[in-house]
N, C-alpha and C positions, 0 to 999 in steps of 0.2 A: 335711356339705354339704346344699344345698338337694333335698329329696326329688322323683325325681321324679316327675308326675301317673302314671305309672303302677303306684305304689301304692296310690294315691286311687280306679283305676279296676277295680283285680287282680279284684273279684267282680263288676263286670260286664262285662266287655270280655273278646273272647279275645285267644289270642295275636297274632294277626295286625293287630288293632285295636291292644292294647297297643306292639307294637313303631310303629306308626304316631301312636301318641300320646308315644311318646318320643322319636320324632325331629319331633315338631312343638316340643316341651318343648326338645330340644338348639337346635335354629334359632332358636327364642325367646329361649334365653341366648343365639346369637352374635349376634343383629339388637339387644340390648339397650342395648351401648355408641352408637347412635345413627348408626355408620360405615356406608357402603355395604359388601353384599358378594357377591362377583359370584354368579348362581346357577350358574356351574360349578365354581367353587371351592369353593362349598356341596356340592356334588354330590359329586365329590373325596374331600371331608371325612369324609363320612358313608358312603359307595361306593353313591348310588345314582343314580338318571336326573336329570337336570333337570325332567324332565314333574314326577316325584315330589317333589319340591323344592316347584314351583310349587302342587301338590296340599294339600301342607302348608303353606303361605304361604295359600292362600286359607282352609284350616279354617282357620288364626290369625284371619285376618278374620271370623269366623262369631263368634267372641268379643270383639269389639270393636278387637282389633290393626291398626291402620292400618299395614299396612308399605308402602312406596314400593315403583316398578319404576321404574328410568330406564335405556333401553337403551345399553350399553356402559359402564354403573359395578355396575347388580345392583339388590340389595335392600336397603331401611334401613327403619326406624323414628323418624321424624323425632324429633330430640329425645332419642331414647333411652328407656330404661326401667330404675327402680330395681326388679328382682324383689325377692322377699321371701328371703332365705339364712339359712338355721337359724345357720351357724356365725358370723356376724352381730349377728344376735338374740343370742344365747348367750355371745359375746364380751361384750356390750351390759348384761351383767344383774349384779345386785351381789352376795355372796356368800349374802346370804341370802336374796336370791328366788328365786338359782339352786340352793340347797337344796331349797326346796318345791314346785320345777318335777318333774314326774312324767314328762312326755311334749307332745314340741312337733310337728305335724302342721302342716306348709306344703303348701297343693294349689295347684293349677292351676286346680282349677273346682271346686265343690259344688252344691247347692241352696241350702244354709243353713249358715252355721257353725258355729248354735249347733242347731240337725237333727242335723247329724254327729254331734255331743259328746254327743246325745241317745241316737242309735240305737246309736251304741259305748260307752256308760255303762257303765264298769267300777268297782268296789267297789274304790279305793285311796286310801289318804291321798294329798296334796297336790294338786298343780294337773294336770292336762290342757288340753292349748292347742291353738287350732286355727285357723290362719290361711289366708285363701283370695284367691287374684288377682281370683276374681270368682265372682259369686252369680250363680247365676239364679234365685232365689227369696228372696232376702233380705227379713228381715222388722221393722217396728218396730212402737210399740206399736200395740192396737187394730188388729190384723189389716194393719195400712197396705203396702206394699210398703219397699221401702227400694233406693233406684239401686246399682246396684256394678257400675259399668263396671269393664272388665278394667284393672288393675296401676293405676290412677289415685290409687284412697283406701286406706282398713284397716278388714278385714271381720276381726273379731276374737273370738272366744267361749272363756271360761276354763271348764270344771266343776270344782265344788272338793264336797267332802263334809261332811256338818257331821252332826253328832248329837244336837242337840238338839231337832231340828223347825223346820217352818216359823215357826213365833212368834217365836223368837230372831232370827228373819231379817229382819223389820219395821224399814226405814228402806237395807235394804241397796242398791238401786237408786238412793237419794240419796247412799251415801257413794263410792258407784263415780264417779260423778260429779264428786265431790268431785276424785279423785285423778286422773280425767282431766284434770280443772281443772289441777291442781298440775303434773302429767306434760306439759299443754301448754306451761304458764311458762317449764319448765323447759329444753322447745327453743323459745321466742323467742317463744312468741303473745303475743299481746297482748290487751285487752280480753274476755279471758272471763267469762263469768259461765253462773247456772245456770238453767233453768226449771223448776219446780215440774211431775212430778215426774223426768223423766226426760231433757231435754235439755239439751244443752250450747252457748250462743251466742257468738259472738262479734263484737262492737259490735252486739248486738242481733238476728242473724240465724243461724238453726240450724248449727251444725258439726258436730255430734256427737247421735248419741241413743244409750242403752241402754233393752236389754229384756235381763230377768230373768225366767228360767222355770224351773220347780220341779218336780223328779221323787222320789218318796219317800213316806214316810211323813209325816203333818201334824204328828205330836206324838214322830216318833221321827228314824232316819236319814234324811234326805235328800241329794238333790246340788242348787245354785244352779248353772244355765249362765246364763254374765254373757255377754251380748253385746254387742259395742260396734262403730258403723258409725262413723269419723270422715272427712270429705272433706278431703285432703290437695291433690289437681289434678284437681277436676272438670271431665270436657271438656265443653263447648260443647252441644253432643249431648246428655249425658246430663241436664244442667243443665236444658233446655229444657221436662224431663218432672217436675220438683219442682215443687209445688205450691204452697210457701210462701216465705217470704223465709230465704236459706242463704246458705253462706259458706265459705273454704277455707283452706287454710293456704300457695295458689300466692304469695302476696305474700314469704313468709319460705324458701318450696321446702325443707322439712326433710327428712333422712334417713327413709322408710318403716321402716328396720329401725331405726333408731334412736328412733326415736318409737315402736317397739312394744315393746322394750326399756325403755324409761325408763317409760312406764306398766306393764308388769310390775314393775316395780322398785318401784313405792309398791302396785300392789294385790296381789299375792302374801303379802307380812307381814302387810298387813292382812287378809284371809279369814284367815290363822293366827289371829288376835286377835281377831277378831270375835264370836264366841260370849261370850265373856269381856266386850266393851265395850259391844256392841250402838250401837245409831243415838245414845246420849245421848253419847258420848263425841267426836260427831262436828260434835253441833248447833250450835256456834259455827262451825266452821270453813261447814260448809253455809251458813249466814248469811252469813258474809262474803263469800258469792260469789252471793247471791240478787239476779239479778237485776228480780225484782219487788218487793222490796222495799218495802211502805205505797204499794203503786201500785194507782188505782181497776182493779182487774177481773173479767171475765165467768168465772163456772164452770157448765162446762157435765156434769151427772152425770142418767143416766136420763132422757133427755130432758126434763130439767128445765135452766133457766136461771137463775143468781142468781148478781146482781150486789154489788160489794162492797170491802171493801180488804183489801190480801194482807198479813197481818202474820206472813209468817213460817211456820217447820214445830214441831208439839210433839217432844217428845222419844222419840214412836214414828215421827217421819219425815210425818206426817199435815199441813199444809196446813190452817193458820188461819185464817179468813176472818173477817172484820167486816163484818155487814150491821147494815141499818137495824133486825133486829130481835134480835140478839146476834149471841152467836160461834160457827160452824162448822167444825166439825176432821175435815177431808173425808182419806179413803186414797185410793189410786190405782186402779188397775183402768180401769173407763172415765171415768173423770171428764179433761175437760179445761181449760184454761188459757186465756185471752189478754186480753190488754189491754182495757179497758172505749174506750181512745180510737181 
């Protein structure tokens, strides 16, 4: 079943906190199906005051939860809400990604998803997962912030081990990419494509970004934490605070646990295989989804600017340019991307 936040919070919260985070977490599942329900019923349920009820209805709010109050029906959640349910997810996954799954961690709230997987980095084969209803710190590339209203999108971060070093790992943030691509198809998106090197658009406008961070040794063991933000129903609100042109998946309204499921499903085999194929085994498929494709554009690295035609990534994942005075094979880090028009 789905874990509750007071797991998430056991090392810092005491008991009296903890028991008050798990009855805001229990009223969260009942206000989720979208029904009113009256706060003394709530009260009832749980055996405690209505004051206390409304107490924890309003911390919901402190995290982005709109619940209603209409006198003589209770409390709802307009709309409802898909939480995130491990047995869901886990139902969701195919025999062999559910093999290399180690351990799935669904919170309530973090900082950062791919922080978590950071500070609890344990030394095991296979995947560590770690999903969260909302960030208060969430991060994309280049230090940026990244939105993560409560229960709206999928704040998502995998650690997986690898033994050969960083080097081996060169192009892995474009194949993740890749299979977000593939993982969105697959529940009904439409029009995706990629940006050079870490975002995922859809007809042209952000849906998706990863960051990949790197803990280990350079030439020996490491762990990759893949983090992946994708906007499924961004509200109004939080929308208002993006700074570029974005996009969602409200038009097709997909399953949250099903769409974190199906993308586990293509990237879990592949970090198996990856040491073994590396980024060349990937580079067509990358292509086929380049959305800049022989399009005039601006790169922007060390505050330098040159302009140019995008023809593509080599076979370390690097980002081919054509200027006026040859060809440029720029990596990632700070270097950025956009349309010369």
């Amino acid at each position: 079943m789905w874990r509750t936040p007071g797991v998430a919070f056991a090392m810092i919260a005491s008991r009296p906190q903890r028991k008050m985070i798990m009855a805001a977490q229990q009223i969260l599942e009942l206000l989720a199906d979208g029904n009113f329900h009256s706060g003394q019923a709530i009260a009832d349920r749980f055996g405690v005051s209505r004051t206390a009820i409304w107490k924890q209805i309003e911390a919901l709010g402190e995290l982005g939860v709109q619940a209603e109050r209409v006198r003589g029906r209770g409390y709802r959640i307009p709309g409802g809400l898909e939480l995130f349910q491990e047995d869901k997810i886990l139902a969701g996954l195919t025999p062999a990604a559910r093999a290399l799954l180690r351990d799935l961690k669904v919170l309530l709230r973090t900082d950062s998803t791919n922080a978590k997987l950071i500070r609890d980095e344990a030394l095991v084969d296979g995947a560590r997962v770690c999903l969260a209803e909302y960030q208060s710190a969430g991060r994309g590339r280049r230090g940026r912030s990244w939105q993560s209203p409560f229960g709206s999108n999928i704040y998502l971060s995998v650690a997986w081990r690898f033994t050969g070093g960083a080097e081996v790992l060169e192009g892995l943030s474009l194949v993740v990419g890749v299979l977000l691509c593939e993982a969105l198809k697959a529940s009904g998106a439409d029009g995706v494509g990629l940006k050079w090197p870490n975002d995922v658009l859809r007809n042209g406008r952000k849906l998706a970004g990863v960051l990949v961070e790197m803990n280990g040794d350079v030439s020996g063991p490491c762990t990759a934490v893949i983090g992946t933000g994708i906007n499924v129903r961004m509200p109004t609100v939080s929308a208002a605070r993006i700074e570029q042109p974005w996009s969602d998946l409200s038009d097709i309204d997909p399953s949250r646990n099903g769409l974190v499921a199906e993308f586990l499903n293509h990237l879990l085999p592949t970090l198996a295989a990856y040491e073994q194929q590396g980024f060349a085994h990937w580079r067509d498929r990358w292509s086929g989804l380049d959305a800049f494709a022989d399009a005039s554009v601006i790169v922007e690295a060390g505050g330098r600017r040159t302009g140019g035609t995008a023809r593509g990534v080599d076979t370390r994942g690097a980002l081919v340019l054509e200027t006026a005075t040859g060809f440029l094979n720029l990596h990632g880090g700070e270097v950025s991307l956009r349309s010369a028009s």
